[in-house]
Residue, then its C-alpha position, 0 to 999 in steps of 0.5 A: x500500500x501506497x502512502x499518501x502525502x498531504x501537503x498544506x498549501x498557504x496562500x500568501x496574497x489571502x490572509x488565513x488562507x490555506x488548504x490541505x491537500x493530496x499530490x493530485x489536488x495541488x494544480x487544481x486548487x492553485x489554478x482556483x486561486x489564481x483563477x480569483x485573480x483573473x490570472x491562468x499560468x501553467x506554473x501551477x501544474x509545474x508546481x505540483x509537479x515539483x511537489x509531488x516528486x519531492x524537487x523542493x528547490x523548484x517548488x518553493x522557487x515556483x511557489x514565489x511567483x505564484x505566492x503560495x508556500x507549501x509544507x508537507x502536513x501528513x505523510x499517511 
C-alpha cells in the first residue's frame, strides 16, 4: 500500500488562507486561486509537479511567483 502525502498549501496574497491537500489536488486548487485573480499560468501544474516528486528547490522557487508556500502536513 501506497502512502499518501498531504501537503498544506498557504496562500500568501489571502490572509488565513490555506488548504490541505493530496499530490493530485495541488494544480487544481492553485489554478482556483489564481483563477480569483483573473490570472491562468501553467506554473501551477509545474508546481505540483515539483511537489509531488519531492524537487523542493523548484517548488518553493515556483511557489514565489505564484505566492503560495507549501509544507508537507501528513505523510499517511
Amino acid at each position: 500500500m501506497r502512502a499518501m502525502t498531504i501537503y498544506q498549501l498557504t496562500d500568501c496574497l489571502h490572509e488565513g488562507r490555506k488548504a490541505r491537500v493530496s499530490g493530485d489536488q495541488i494544480a487544481t486548487i492553485v489554478s482556483g486561486w489564481l483563477a480569483e485573480l483573473g490570472v491562468h499560468s501553467p506554473l501551477a501544474d509545474d508546481f505540483a509537479y515539483a511537489v509531488q516528486t519531492g524537487d523542493w528547490a523548484t517548488a518553493h522557487a515556483i511557489g514565489t511567483h505564484l505566492s503560495i508556500d507549501v509544507t508537507v502536513a501528513t505523510r499517511a
